[in-house]
N, C-alpha and C positions, 0 to 999 in steps of 0.2 A: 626259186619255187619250192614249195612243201605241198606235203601229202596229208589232210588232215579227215580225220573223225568228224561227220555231222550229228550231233545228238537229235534235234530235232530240225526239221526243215519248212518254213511256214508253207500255207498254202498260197500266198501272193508268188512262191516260187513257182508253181505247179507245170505251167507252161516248159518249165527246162527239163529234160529228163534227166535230174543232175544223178549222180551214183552216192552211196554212201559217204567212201571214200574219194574225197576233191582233193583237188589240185589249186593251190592258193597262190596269186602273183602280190609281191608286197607295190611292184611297181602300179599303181594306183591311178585309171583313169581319171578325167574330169566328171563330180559329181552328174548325175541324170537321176532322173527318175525312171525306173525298173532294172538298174545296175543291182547286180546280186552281191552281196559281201557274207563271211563267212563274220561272226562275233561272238562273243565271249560274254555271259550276263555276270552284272559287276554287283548287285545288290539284290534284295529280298523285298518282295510284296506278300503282301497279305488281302489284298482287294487287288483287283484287276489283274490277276496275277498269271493267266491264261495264254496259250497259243496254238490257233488252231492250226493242224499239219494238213500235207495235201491230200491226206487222205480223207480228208474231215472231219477225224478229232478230234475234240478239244483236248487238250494236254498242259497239264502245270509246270510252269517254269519255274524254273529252281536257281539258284547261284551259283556258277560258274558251267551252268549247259552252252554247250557250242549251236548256235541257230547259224541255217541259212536263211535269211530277208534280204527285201528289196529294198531300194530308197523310193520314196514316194513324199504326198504331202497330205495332210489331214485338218478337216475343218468340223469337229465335232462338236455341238453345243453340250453335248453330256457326254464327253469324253476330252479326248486332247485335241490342241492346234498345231500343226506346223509344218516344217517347210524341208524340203531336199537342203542338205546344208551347202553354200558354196565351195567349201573345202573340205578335204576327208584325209586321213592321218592313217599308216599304222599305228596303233596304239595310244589313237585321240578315240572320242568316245561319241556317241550316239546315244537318242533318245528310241525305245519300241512304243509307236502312237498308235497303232492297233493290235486286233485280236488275231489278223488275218499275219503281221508282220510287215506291217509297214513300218519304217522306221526314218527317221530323220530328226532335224534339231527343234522340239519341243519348246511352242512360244508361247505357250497356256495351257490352265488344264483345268477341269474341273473337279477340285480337289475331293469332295465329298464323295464323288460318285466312282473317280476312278484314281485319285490316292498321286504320286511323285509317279514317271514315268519309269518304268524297267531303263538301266543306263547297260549302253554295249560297246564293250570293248575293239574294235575294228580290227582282227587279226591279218585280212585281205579281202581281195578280188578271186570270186570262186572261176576260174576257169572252164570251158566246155566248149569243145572240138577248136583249143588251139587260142579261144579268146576271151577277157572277161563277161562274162557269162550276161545276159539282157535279153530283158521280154521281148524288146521290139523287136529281137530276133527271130522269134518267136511266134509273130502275135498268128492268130489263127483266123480273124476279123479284119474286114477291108472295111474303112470308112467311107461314105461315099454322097454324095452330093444329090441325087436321084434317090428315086423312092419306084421298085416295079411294084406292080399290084399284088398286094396282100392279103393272109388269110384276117380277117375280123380280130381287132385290136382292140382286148380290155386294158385300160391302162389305170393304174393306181397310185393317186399323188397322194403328200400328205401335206400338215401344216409345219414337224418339223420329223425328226427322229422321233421314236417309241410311240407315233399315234394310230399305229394299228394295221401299218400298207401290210406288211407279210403275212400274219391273219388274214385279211380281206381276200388277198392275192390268191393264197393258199383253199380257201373256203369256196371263191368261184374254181379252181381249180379241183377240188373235191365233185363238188356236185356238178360240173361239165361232164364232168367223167360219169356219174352215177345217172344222167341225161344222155350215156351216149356219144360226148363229144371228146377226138383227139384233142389235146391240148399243150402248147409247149409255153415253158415259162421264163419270163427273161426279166434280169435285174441290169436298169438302164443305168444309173448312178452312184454314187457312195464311197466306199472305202472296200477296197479288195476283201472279199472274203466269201468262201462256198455254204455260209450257213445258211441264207436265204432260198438259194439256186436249190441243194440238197432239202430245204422244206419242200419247197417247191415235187421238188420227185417224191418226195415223201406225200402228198397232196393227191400226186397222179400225175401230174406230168409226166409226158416220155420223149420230153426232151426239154433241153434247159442252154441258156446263153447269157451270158453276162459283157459287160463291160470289160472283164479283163484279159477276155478273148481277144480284145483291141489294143492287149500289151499297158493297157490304165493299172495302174497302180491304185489311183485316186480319179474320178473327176470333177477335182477339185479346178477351178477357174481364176487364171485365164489359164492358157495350154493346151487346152482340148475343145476338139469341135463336138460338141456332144450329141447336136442332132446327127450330124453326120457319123457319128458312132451308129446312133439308134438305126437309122435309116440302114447300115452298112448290117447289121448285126437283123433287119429285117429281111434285106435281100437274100442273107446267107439262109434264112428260113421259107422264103419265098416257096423253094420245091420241097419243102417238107408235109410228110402226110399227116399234118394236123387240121382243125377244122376252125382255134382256136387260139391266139395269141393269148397271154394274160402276163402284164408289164408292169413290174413294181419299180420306181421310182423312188432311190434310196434319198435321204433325207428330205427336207421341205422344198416347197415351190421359190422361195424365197431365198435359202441358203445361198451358199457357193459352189456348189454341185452340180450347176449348169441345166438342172431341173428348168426354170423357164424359158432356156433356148430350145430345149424338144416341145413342150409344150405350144409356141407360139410360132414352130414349122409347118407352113401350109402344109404343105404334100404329108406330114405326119398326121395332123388336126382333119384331112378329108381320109386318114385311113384308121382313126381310132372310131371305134363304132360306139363304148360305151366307157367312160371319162367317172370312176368311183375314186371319189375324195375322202379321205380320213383328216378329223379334225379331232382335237382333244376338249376344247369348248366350244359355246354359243359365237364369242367373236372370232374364233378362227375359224367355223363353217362359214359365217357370212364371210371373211377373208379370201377364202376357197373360192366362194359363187361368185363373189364379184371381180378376184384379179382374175380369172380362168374366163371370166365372162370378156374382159378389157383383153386379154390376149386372142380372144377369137374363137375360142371355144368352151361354152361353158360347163361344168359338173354336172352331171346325169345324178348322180347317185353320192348319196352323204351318210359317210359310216365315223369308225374311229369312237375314242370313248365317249364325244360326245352323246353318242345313241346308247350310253350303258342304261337312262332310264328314258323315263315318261315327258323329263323336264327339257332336255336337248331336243327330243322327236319334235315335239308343240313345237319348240323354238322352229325346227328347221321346218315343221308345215306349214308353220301362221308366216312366217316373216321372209323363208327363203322360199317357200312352192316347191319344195324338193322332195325327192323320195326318200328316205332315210330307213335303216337298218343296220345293226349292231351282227357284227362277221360270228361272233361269241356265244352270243343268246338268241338270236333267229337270222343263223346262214339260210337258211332255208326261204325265208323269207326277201334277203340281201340277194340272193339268185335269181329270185323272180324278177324283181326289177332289172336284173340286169339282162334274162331271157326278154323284158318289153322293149329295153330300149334296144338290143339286138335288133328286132323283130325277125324281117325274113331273111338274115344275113347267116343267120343259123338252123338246121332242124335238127334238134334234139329227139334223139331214139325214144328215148323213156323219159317220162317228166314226173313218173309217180313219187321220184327222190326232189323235186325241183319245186 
């Protein structure tokens, strides 16, 4: 065992209260996902080149920074793919697949947008009260099979990544607040990371849950029950003094991110009140209405860049009968709709902001 210097520590660590100074076993469990390891960065980016800490910095990596990350796996269409590797080495090497510091063996990538992976040197296993160090030790979220009765649930899917859910999420969550209404914000899916959760408080929120409260790395698919996440990460909110869920749903409905297993849970589907879809064009809103429709419940509210003008709005009033509003250029208006389909499940104090 050694004693080493963390330079930077991701935030997928956050859960452990690890100290600056760790304690590294070279004796090397069996890969998992949310096993911590201590590494060494072996080359230089210029794009993607970022890592956020747990405090929620973003912070630039550099060559030869010592990081604590997790292993996890990653399904990004505009970033990297890949997977916990089955075997781990002193001094074999690792791919960094996210911003948050997820890491494992990189099986694709998309070059353009996010360049060759950061590669890491595997120094060890960070130890903590006696053992290599894991989220599931951790986790601070029970998954759970039941559903008790809940405050009023906005929830916000999208078509894939970058079509607008953490704006949308953010923007009902602004004006709840300027109506008057508590409101807590929870990120169902995705890839580990506090930048959504931390918009979220930034929005107004005054309280926030994620997935990785549930010891997720990823929920990437198969491996995790992800309604039973939702559901579990619901209960823990159950006796909270808010008036107002508001549920971002990280990548698309489609993906691997287990997006349409919460979607298509009864006991979820009879406790979201008001179901706002972000699409990027005319075929992915109709995509929206009609799979959301075949799962049981269909989209209230259609946002995302399709609504950046006049030509997507037409689209979604002639062909889909939807309400549509752009989170960007008229939240104000995106609120409304979302206070109708509410109805009496909410009373907003003040609506002169709504």
């Amino acid at each position: 065992m050694t004693t080493l210097i963390i330079d930077k520590f991701a935030s997928v660590t956050g859960l452990i209260p690890l100290p600056k100074a760790v304690t590294l076993t070279t004796d090397l469990p069996t890969p998992s996902e949310g096993l911590v390891l201590a590494v060494r960065v072996l080359n230089r980016k210029t794009k993607y080149n970022k890592l956020e800490l747990t405090s929620g910095r973003i912070s630039e990596v550099h060559q030869g920074d010592i990081l604590a990350i997790a292993l996890g796996s990653r399904r990004a269409l505009l970033g990297f793919s890949g997977d916990v590797p089955q075997n781990i080495t002193v001094g074999g090497t690792l791919d960094l697949l996210s911003l948050g510091g997820v890491t494992g063996t990189c099986l694709s990538a998309n070059a353009e947008e996010v360049g060759a992976p950061f590669q890491l040197e595997v120094l060890g296993a960070i130890l903590h009260e006696g053992k290599p160090a894991h989220l599931q030790d951790y986790a601070q979220i029970t998954p759970s099979q039941s559903l008790p009765p809940t405050k009023p649930i906005v929830i916000v899917s999208g078509t894939c990544m970058n079509s607008g859910k953490t704006a949308v999420a953010c923007q009902v969550i602004t004006h709840a607040r300027a109506a008057g209404l508590r409101t807590a914000g929870v990120k169902l899916t995705g890839v580990a990371a506090l930048r959504d959760t931390l918009e979220m408080q930034d929005a107004g929120a005054i309280t926030t849950r994620s997935f990785v409260g549930a010891a997720c790395c990823s929920t990437v698919q198969p491996g995790h029950d992800t309604a039973a996440i939702a559901k579990g990460i619901f209960t823990d909110l159950a006796t909270a003094d808010v008036d107002l869920i508001v549920v971002e749903c990280g990548d698309g409905i489609m993906g691997e991110y287990g997006v349409q297993d919460i979607l298509k849970d009864q006991a979820i589907q009879a406790a979201i009140a008001c179901h706002i879809g972000c699409a990027q064009d005319p075929p992915g809103a109709m995509m929206l209405s009609h799979a959301t429709q075949g799962y049981g419940r269909q989209v209230d509210i259609i946002s995302g860049p399709v609504t950046d003008n006049g030509v997507g709005l037409r689209f979604i009033d002639q062909q889909l009968s939807l309400p549509a509003a752009n989170a960007l250029k008229s939240p104000e208006s995106l609120f409304r709709h979302c206070l109708t389909t509410l109805g009496d499940l909410v009373a907003p104090l003040h609506t002169s902001n709504a």
